[in-house]
N, C-alpha and C positions, 0 to 999 in steps of 0.2 A: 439540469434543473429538475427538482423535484416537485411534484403532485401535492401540494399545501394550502388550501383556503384558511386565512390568517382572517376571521370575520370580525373579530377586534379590531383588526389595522390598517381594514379595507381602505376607509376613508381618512386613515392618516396621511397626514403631509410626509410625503417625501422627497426630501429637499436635493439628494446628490443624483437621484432618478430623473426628478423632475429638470436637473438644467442639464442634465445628457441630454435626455429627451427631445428637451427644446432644441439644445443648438442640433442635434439629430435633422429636427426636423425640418430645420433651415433649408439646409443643402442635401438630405441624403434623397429627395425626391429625384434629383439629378446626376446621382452616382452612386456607384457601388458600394454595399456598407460589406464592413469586416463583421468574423463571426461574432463580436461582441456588441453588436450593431452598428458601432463607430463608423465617420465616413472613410472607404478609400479613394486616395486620389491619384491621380499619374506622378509618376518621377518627371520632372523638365529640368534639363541644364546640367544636370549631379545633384538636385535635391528633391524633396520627397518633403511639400509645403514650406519649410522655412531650415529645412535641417538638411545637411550634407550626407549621400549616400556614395558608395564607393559603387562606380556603375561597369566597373573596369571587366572585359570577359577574361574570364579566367580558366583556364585547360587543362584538367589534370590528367598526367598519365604515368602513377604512379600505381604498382601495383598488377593483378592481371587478372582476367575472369575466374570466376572462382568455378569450379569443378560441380557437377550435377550432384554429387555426392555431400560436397561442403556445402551447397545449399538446401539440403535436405536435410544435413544435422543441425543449419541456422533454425532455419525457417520453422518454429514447434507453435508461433501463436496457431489460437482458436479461435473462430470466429463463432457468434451466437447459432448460427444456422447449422453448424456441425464441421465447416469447412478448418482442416487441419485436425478434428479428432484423430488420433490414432488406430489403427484396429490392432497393429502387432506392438510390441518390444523392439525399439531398435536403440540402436548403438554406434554412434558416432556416423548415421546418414545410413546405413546400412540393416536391413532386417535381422532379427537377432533371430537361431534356426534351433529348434526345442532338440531332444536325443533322437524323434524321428526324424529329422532333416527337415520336418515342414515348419514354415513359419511359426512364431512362440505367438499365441494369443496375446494380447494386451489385459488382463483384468486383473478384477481385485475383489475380495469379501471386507464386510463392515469389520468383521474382525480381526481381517488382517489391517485395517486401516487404524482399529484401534491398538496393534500392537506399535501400530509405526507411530501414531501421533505419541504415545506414551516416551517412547525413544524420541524422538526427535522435536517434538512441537511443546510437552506440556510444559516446558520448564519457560517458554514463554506466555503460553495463550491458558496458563492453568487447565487442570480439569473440565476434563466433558468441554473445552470451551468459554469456561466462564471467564475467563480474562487475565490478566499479570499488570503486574505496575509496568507501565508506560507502553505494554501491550493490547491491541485491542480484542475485544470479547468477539468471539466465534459464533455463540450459540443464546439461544434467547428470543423474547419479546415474538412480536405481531407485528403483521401490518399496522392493524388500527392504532399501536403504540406509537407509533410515526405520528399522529396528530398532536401528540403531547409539545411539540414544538416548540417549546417555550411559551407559544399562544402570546402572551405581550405582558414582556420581563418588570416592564413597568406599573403593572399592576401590584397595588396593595399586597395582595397575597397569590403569588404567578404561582402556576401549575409547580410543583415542588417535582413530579415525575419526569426526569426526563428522557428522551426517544429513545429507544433501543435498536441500535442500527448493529443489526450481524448479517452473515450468511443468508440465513432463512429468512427476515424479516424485509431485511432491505435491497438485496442484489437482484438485480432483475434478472440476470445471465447466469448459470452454470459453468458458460463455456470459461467464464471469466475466473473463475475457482481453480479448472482445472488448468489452465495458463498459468495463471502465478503461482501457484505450487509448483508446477513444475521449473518455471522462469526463475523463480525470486526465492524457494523454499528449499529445505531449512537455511534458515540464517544462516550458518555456521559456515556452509558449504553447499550453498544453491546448486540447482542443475546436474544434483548426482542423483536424484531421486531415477529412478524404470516406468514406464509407460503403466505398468499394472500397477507401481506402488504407488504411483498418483492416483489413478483409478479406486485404489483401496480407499486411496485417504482422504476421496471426493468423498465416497459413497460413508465412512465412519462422519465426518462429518456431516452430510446430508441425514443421515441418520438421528445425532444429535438434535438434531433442528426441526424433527418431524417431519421430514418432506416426504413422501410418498412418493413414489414413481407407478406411472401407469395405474394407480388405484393401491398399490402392493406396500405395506408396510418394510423399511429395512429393517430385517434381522441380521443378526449376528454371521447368519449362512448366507445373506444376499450378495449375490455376485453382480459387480459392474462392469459393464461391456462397454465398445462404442454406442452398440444397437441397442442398449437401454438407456446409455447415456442421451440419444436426441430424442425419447420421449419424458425426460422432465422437465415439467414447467415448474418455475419460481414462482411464490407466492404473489412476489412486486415486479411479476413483468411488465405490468401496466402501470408501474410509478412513475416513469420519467417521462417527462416533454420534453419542448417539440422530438416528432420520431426519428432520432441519428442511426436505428439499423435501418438502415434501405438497403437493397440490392446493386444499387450504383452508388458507389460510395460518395460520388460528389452530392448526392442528393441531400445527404445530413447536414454538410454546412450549408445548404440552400435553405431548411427550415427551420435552424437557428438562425441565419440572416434574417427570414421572412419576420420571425416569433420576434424578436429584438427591434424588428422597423416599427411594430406596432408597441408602443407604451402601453396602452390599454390592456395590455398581456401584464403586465408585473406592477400596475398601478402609474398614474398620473397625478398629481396633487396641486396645489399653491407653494410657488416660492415662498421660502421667509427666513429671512438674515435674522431677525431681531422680535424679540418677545412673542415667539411662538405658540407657547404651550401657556394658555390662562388658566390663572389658580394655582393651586398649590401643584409643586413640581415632583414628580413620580421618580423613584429613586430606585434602579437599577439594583436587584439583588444576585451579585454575582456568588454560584454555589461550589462546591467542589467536591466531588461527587467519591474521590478515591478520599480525600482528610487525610493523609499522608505528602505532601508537600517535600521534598527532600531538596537543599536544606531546606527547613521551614522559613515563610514569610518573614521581611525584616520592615521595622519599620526607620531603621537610621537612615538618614539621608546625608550620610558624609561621604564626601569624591571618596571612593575606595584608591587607595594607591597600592599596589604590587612591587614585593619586595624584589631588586635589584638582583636576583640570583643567575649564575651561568643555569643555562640548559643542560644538562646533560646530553653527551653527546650521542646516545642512542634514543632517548626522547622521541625526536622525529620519527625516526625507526619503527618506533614499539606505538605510536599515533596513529601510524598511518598501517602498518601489519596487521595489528594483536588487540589494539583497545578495544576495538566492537565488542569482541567477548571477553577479556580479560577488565573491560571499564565497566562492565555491567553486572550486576551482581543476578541479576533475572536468567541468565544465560548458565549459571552455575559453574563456571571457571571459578578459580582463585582470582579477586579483584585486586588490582594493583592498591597497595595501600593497607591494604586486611593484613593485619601484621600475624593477629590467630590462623589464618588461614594457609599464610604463605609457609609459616612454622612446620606446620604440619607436610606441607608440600616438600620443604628442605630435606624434613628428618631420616628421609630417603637415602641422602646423600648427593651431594651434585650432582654426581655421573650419572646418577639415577633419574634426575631432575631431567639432564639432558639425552638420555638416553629415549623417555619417555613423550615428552615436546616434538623429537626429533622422526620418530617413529610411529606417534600416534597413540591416543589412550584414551578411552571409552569415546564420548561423544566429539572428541576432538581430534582430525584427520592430523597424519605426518606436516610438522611446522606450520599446525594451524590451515592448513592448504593455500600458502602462501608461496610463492617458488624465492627459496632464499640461498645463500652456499651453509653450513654446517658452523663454522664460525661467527658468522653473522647473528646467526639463532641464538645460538649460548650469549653472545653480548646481547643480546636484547633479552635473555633471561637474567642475564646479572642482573642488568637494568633494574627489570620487573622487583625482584627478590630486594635489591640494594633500596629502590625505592618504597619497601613494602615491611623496611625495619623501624 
């Protein structure tokens, strides 16, 4: 929950708040509320108030402990407080050993960050940050931009600006930047990135976005560490309520319990089914902030029906494989369908086609980094080509 005084809409009626609230407040004086402040209640019989639960105990023992090793190459989250930063380079649970045999540092310079985001991120998140269709923006805005809120849509003429939520403006966490890069980044092929090239690619973004650490501007020569990584504070670490980092984790869903038992936290109003709003009626102006729409808005309202075509029989194949990059044209693959593009791909010659798919070529790893057999690939390249005439 974010840090917002809406002083417009304090005293508005809020109607689907308001009858939580209430019936809340019936029963939760007497029982345990869920973290959305809902009541919970005991399972009795096999059900769980009026709905059947499967109560049956069930023993799994499949499977076998996994190795001190295998849980050291899982285990890479980061917690806000530094817990799971890395100091060295490792490699599948094991320290990686530099040409002295001692441990390889973990770091990174802004400029090596910016070589990596240029390779690997811009062809989604644009330049410096500034964004991609259906990607979100990196880099940008303030805090104080965060109040732009929409403030209350149904005003005459609503705030036209609206919030800019990146890196710098809205995360309250670091830790949380260098987790997902490392967890989730690049698309293409998550979880190959090095402990220093994430560290690189914190610090070129943190850069981006102004941040400072310890007072010290990021240049192009600044080097990120662990030991510099837990002296940056974010701009909005003080944006979010009730406080879920605590030191004992159960703590956090105890003060969103607390925060949700009270209404008077997120507003309380008047029920009203019927003729709520007197006078003339405020009309919602929805905006669109990219105007690029793909396809564009329609306004027919006729049942669309779809033509009775077989699937092709690698469809599924190439859906579930290759569309991520191949369905998106932001990713810069050849898009299934771009008939200029696949042209060009062809003019290679097959073998070339498949020689290169199969073995890897510029930002695209060996068959996509998919585990496929060799035949398999080529039919889902015909596919691709066949569909793309």
């Amino acid at each position: 929950m974010y840090i917002l005084e809406n002083i417009k809409l304090k005293a508005a009626t809020l109607v689907g708040i308001s009858l939580s609230a209430s019936l809340m407040l019936t029963s939760a004086s007497a029982k345990e509320t869920a973290i959305d402040g809902g009541v919970k209640y005991d399972t009795k019989k096999g059900k769980y108030t009026s709905y059947y639960v499967n109560d049956q105990k069930v023993k799994y023992n499949h499977g076998r402990t996994p190795t001190e090793r295998e849980i050291r190459a899982w285990n890479i989250d980061v917690m806000p407080d530094g817990t799971g930063l890395p100091e060295f380079d490792m490699k599948h649970g094991e320290v990686v050993l530099g040409e002295d045999g001692k441990p390889k540092k973990a770091q990174g310079t802004v400029e090596q960050g910016g070589e990596l985001y240029d390779a690997q991120c811009v062809m989604c998140h644009g330049d410096f940050g500034a964004g991609g269709k259906g990607y979100p923006r990196l880099a940008g805005g303030t805090v104080s931009t965060l109040k732009n809120q929409l403030m209350n849509p149904a005003d005459e003429n609503p705030n036209p600006d609206a919030p800019i939520r990146t890196i710098g403006s809205y995360w309250p966490y670091a830790s949380t930047l260098f987790w997902y890069i490392q967890d989730a980044m690049p698309f293409p092929h998550p979880k190959s990135l090095s402990n220093s090239e994430t560290y690189a690619l914190v610090a070129y973004l943190l850069s981006i976005n102004s941040i400072k650490i310890d007072g010290e501007e990021l240049g192009d020569d600044y080097v990120l560490d662990r030991e510099k990584f837990l002296k940056i504070k974010m701009p909005n670490a003080k944006g979010f309520y009730p406080d879920v980092d605590t030191k004992n984790p159960h703590d956090g869903p105890k003060n969103i319990q607390k925060f949700m038992a009270n209404p008077k936290n997120y507003g309380k109003g008047t029920k009203c089914m019927k003729d709520c709003i007197k006078g003339k009626v405020p009309v919602l102006k929805i905006q669109n902030e990219l105007k690029d729409f793909q396809p564009a808005p329609s306004t027919k309202r006729d049942w669309f029906v779809p033509e009775n075509k077989a699937a092709h029989p690698m469809q599924g194949a190439y859906e579930e494989k290759c569309s991520a990059c191949h369905g998106n044209a932001a990713i810069g693959a050849p898009v299934v369908g771009d008939k200029d593009a696949w042209a060009k791909v062809t003019a290679k010659g097959l073998d070339g086609v498949y020689s290169n798919g199969i073995n890897g070529i510029n930002g695209m790893p060996p068959k996509g980094g998919v585990d496929m057999s060799d035949d398999d690939f080529k039919k889902i390249v015909d596919y691709m080509i066949e569909a793309s005439k």
